[in-house]
Chimera marker file (.cmm) of the C-alpha trace (Angstrom):
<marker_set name="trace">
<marker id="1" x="-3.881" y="-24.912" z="-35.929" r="1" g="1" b="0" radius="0.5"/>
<marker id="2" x="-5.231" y="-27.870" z="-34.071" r="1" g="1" b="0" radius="0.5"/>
<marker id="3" x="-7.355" y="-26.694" z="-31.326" r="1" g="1" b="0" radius="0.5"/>
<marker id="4" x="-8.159" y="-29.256" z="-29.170" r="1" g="1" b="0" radius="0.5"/>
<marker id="5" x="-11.813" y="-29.635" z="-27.044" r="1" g="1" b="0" radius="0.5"/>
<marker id="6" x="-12.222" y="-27.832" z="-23.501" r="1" g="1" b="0" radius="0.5"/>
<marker id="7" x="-12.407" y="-32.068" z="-22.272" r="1" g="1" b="0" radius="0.5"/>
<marker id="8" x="-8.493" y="-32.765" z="-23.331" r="1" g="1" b="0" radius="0.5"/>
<marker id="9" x="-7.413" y="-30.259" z="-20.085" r="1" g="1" b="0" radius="0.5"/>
<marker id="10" x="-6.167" y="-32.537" z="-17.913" r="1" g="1" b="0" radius="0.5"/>
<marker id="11" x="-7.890" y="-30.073" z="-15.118" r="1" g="1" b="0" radius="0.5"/>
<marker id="12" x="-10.779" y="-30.720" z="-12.397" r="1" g="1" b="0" radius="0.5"/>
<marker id="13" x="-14.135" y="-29.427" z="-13.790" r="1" g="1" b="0" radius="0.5"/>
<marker id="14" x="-14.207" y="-27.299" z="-10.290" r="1" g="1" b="0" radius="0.5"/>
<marker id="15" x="-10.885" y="-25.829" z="-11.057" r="1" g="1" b="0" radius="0.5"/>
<marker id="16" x="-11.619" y="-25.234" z="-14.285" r="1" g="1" b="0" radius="0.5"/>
<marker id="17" x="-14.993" y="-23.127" z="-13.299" r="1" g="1" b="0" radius="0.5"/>
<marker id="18" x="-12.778" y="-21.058" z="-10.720" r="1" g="1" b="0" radius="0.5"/>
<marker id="19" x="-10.157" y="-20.796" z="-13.623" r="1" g="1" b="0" radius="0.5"/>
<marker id="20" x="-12.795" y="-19.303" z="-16.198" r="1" g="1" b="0" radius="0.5"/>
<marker id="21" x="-14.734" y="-16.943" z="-13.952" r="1" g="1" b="0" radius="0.5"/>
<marker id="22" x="-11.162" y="-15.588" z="-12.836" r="1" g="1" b="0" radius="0.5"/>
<marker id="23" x="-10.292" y="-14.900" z="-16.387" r="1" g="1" b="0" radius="0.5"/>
<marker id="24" x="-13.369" y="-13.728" z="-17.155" r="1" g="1" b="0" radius="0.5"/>
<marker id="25" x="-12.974" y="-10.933" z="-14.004" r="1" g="1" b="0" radius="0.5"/>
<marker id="26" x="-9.894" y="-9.995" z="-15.277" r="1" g="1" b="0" radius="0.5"/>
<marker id="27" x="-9.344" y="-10.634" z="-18.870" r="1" g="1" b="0" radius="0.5"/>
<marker id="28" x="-12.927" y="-10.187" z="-20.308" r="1" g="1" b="0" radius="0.5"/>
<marker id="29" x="-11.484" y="-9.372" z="-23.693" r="1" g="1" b="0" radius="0.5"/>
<marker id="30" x="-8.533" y="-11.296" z="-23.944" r="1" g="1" b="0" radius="0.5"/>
<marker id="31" x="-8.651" y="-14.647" z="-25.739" r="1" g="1" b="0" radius="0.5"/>
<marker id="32" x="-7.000" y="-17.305" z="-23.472" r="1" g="1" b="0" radius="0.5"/>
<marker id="33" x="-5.273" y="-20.533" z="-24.736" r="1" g="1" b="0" radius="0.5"/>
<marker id="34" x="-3.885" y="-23.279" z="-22.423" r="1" g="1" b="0" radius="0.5"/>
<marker id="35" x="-1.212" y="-25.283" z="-23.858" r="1" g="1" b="0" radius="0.5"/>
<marker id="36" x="1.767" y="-27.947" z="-22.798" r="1" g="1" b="0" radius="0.5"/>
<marker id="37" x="1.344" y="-31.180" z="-20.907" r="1" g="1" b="0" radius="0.5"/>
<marker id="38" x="-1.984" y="-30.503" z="-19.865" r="1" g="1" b="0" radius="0.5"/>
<marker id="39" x="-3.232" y="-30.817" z="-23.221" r="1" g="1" b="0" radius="0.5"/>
<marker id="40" x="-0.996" y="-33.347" z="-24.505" r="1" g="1" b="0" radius="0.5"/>
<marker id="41" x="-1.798" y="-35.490" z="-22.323" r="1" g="1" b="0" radius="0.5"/>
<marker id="42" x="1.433" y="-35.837" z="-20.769" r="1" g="1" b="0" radius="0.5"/>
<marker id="43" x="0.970" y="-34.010" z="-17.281" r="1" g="1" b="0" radius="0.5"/>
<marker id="44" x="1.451" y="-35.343" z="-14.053" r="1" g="1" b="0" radius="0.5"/>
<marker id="45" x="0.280" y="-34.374" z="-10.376" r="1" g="1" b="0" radius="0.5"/>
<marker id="46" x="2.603" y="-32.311" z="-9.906" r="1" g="1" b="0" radius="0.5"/>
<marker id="47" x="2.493" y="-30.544" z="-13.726" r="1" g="1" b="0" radius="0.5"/>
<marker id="48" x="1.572" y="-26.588" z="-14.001" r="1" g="1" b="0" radius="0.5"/>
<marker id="49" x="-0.860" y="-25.389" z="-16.774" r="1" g="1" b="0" radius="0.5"/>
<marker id="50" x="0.567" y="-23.222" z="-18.906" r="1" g="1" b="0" radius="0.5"/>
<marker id="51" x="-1.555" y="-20.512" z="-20.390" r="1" g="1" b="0" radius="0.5"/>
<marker id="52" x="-0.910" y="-17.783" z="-22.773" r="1" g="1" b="0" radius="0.5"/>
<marker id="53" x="-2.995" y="-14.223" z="-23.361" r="1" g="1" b="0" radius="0.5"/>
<marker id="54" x="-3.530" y="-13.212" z="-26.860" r="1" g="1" b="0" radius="0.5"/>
<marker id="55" x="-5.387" y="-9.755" z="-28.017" r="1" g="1" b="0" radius="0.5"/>
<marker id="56" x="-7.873" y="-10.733" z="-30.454" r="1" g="1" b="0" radius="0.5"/>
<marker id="57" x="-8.090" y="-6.985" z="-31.584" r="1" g="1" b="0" radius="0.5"/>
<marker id="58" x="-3.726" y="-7.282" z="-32.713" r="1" g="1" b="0" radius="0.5"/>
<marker id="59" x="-2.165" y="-9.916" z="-31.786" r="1" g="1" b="0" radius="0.5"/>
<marker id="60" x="1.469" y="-7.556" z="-31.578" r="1" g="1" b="0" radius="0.5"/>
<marker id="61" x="0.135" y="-5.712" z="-28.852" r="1" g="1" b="0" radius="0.5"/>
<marker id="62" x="0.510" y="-7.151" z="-25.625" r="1" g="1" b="0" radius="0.5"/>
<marker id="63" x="-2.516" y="-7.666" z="-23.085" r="1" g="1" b="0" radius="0.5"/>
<marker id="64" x="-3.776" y="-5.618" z="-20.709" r="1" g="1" b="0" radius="0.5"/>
<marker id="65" x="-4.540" y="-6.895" z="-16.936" r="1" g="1" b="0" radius="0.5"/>
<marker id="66" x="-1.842" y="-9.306" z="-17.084" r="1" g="1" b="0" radius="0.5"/>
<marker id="67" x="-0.182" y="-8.416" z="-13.206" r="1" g="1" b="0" radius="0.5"/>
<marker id="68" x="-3.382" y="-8.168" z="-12.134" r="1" g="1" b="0" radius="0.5"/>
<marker id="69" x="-4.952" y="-11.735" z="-13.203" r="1" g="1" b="0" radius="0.5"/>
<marker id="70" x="-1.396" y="-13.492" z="-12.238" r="1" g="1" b="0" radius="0.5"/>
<marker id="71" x="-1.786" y="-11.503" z="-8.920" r="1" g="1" b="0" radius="0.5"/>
<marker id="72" x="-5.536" y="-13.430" z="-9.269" r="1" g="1" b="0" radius="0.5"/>
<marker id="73" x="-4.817" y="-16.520" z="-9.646" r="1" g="1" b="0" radius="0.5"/>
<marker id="74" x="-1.953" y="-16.774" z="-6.697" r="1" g="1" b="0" radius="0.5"/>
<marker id="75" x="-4.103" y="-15.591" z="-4.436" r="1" g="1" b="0" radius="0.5"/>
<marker id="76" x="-6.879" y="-18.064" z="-5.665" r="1" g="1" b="0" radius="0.5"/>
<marker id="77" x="-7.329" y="-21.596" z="-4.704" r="1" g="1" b="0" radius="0.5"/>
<marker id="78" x="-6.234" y="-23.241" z="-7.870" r="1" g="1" b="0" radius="0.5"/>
<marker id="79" x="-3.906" y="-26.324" z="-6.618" r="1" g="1" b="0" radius="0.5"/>
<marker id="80" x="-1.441" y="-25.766" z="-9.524" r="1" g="1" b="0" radius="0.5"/>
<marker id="81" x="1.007" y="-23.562" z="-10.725" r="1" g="1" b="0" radius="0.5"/>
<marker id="82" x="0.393" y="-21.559" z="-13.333" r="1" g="1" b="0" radius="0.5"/>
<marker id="83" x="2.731" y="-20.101" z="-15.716" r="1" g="1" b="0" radius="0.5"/>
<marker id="84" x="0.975" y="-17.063" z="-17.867" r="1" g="1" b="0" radius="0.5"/>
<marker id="85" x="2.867" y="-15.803" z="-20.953" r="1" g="1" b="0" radius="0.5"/>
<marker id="86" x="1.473" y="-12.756" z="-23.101" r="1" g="1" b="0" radius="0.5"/>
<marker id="87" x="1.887" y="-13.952" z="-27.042" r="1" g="1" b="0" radius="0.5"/>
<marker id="88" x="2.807" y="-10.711" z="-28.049" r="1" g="1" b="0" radius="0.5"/>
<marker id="89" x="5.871" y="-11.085" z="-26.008" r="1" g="1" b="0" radius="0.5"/>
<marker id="90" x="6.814" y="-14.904" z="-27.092" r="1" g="1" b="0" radius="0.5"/>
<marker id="91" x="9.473" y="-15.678" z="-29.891" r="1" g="1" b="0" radius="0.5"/>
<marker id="92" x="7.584" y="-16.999" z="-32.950" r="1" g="1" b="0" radius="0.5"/>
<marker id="93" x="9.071" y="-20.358" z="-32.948" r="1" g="1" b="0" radius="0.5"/>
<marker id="94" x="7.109" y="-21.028" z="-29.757" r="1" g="1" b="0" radius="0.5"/>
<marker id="95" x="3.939" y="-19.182" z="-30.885" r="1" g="1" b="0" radius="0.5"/>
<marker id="96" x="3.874" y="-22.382" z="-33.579" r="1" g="1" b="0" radius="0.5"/>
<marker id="97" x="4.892" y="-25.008" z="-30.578" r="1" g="1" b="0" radius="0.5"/>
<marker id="98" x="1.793" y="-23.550" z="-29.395" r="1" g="1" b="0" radius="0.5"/>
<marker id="99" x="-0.364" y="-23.782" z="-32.269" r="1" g="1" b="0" radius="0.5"/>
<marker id="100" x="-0.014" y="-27.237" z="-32.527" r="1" g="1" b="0" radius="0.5"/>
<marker id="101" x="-1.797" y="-28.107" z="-29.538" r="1" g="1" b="0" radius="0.5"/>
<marker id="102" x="-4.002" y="-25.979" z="-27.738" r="1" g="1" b="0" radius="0.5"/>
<marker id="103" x="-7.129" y="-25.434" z="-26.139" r="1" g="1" b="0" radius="0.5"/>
<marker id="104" x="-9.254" y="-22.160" z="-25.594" r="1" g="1" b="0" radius="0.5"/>
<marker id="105" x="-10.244" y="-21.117" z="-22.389" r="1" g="1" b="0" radius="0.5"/>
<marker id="106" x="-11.895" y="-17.845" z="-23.454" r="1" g="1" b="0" radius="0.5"/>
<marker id="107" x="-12.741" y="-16.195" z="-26.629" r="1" g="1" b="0" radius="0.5"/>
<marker id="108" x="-12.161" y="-12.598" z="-25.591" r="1" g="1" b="0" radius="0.5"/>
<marker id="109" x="-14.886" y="-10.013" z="-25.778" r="1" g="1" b="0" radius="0.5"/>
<marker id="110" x="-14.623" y="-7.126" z="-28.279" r="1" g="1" b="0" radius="0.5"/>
<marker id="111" x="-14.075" y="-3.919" z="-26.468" r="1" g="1" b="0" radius="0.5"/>
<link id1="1" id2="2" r="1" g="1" b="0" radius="0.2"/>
<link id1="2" id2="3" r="1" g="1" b="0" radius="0.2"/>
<link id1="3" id2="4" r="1" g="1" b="0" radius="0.2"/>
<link id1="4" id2="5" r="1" g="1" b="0" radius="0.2"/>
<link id1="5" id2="6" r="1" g="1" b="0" radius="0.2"/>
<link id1="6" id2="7" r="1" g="1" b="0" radius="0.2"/>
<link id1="7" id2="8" r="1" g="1" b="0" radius="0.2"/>
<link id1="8" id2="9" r="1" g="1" b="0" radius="0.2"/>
<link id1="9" id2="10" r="1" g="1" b="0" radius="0.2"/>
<link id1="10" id2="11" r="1" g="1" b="0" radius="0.2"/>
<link id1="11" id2="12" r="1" g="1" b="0" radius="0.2"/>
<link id1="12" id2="13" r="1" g="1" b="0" radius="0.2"/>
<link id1="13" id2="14" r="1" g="1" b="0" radius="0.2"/>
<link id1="14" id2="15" r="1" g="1" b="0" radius="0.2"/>
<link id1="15" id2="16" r="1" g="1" b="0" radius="0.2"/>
<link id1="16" id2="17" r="1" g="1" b="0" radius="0.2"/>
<link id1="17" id2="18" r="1" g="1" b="0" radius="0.2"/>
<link id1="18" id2="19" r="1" g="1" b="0" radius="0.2"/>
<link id1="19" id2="20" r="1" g="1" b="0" radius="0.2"/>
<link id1="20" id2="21" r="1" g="1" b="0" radius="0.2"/>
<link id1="21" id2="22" r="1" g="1" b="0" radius="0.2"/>
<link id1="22" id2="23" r="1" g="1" b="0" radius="0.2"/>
<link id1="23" id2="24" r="1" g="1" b="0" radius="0.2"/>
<link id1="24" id2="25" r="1" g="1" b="0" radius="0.2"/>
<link id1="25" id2="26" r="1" g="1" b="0" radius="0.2"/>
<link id1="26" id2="27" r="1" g="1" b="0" radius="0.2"/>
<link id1="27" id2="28" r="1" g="1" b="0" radius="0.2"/>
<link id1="28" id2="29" r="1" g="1" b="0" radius="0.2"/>
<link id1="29" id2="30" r="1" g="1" b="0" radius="0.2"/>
<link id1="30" id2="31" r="1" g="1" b="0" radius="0.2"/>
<link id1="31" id2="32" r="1" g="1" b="0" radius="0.2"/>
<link id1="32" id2="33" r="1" g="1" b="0" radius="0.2"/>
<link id1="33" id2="34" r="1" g="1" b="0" radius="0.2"/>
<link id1="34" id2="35" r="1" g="1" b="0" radius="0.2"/>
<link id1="35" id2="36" r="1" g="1" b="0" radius="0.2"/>
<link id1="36" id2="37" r="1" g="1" b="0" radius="0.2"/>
<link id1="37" id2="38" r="1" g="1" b="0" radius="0.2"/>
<link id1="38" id2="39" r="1" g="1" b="0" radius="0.2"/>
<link id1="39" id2="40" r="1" g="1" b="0" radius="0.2"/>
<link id1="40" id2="41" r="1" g="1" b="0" radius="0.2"/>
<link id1="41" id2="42" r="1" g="1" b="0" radius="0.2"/>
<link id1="42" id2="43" r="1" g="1" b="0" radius="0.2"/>
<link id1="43" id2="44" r="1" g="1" b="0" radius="0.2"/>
<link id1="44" id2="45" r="1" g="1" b="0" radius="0.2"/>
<link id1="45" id2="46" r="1" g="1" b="0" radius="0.2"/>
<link id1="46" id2="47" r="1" g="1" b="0" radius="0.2"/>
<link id1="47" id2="48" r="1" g="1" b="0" radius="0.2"/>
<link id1="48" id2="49" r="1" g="1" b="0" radius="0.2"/>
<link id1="49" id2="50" r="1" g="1" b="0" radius="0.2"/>
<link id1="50" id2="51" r="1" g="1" b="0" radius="0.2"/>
<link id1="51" id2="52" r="1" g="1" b="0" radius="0.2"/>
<link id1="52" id2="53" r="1" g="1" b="0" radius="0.2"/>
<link id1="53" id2="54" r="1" g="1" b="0" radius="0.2"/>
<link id1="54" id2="55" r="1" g="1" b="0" radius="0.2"/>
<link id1="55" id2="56" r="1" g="1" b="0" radius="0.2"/>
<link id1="56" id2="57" r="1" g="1" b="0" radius="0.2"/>
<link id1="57" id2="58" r="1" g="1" b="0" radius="0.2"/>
<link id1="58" id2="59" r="1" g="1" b="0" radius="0.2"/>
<link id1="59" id2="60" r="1" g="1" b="0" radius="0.2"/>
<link id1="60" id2="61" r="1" g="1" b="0" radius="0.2"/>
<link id1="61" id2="62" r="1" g="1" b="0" radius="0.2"/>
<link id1="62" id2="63" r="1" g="1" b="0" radius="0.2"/>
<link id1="63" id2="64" r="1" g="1" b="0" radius="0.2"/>
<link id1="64" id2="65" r="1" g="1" b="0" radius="0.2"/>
<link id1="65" id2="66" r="1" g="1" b="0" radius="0.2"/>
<link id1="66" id2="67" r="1" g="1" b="0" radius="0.2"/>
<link id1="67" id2="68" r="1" g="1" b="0" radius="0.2"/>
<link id1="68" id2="69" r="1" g="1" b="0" radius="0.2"/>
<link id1="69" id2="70" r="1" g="1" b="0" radius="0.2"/>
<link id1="70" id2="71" r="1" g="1" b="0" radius="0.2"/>
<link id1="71" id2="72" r="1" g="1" b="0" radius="0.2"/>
<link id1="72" id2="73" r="1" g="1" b="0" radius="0.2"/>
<link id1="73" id2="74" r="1" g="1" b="0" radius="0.2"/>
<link id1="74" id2="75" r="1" g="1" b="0" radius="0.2"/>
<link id1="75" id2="76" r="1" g="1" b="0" radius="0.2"/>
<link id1="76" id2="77" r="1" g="1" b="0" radius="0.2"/>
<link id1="77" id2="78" r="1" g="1" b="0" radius="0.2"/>
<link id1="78" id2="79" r="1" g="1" b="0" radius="0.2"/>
<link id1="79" id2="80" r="1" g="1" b="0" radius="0.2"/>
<link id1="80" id2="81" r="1" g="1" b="0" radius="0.2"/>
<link id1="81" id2="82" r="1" g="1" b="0" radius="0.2"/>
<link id1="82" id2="83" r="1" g="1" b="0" radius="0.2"/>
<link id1="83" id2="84" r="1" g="1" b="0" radius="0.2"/>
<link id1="84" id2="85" r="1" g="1" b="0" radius="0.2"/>
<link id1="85" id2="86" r="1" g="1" b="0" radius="0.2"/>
<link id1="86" id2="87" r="1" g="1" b="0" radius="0.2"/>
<link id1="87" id2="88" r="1" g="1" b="0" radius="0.2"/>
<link id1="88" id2="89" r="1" g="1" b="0" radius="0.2"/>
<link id1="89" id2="90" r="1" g="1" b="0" radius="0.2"/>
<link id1="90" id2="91" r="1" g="1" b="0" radius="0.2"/>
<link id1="91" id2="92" r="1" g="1" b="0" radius="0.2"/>
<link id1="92" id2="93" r="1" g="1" b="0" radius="0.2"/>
<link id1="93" id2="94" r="1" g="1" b="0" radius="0.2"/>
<link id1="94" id2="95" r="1" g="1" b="0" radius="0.2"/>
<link id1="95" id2="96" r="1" g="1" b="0" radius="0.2"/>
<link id1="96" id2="97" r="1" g="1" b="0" radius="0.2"/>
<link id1="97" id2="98" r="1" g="1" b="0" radius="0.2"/>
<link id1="98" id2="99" r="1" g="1" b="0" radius="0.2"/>
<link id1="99" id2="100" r="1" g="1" b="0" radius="0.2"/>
<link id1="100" id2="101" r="1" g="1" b="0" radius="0.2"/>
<link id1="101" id2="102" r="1" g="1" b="0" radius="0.2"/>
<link id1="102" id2="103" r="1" g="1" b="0" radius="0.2"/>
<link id1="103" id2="104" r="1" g="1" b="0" radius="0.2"/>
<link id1="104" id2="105" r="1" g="1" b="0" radius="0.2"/>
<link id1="105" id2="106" r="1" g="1" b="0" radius="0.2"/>
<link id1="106" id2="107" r="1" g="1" b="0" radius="0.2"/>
<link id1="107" id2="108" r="1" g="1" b="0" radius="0.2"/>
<link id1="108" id2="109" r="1" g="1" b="0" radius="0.2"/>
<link id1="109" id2="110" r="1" g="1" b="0" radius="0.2"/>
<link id1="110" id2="111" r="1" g="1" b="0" radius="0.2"/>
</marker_set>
């Protein structure tokens, strides 16, 4: 899986700290990846971040929080779009899509 460094995001360092402590808040022990043009390095001013919630305890079962934290980060002042998928819920060809080029946003606690 190539995980790519926290500095490939195409995302301001400010948004990025509002981004983490809002995950952190909501999703303490969910392991976040961010994945698509923001990491490819193919975004644009306009581009969303697309970001996808994994349980690190079994990766079947889908996330807890998830309303809540997308209810977060609309009412936040992030200037993008974001689009937040659960993996649990995503068809397996597009699990690998995102394999191939991620990066992690948060580790996810242990409960």
């Amino acid at each position: 899986m190539p995980k790519h460094e926290i500095a490939k995001l195409d995302i301001a360092s400010r948004h990025l700290a509002v981004l983490r402590q809002l995950l952190a808040q909501h999703v303490p022990h969910t392991q976040v990846w961010a994945y698509g043009s923001r990491v490819t390095g193919t975004s644009h001013e306009g581009s969303d971040l697309d970001l996808v919630l994994r349980n690190p305890a079994n990766l079947s079962l889908e996330t807890d929080a998830r309303s809540e934290l997308q209810e977060a980060l609309r009412e936040s002042n992030l200037p993008m779009l974001i689009d937040l998928h659960d993996w649990a819920r995503l068809p397996e060809e597009f699990r690998r899509t995102i394999e191939y080029a991620y990066v992690e946003l948060q580790a996810g606690k242990q409960a």
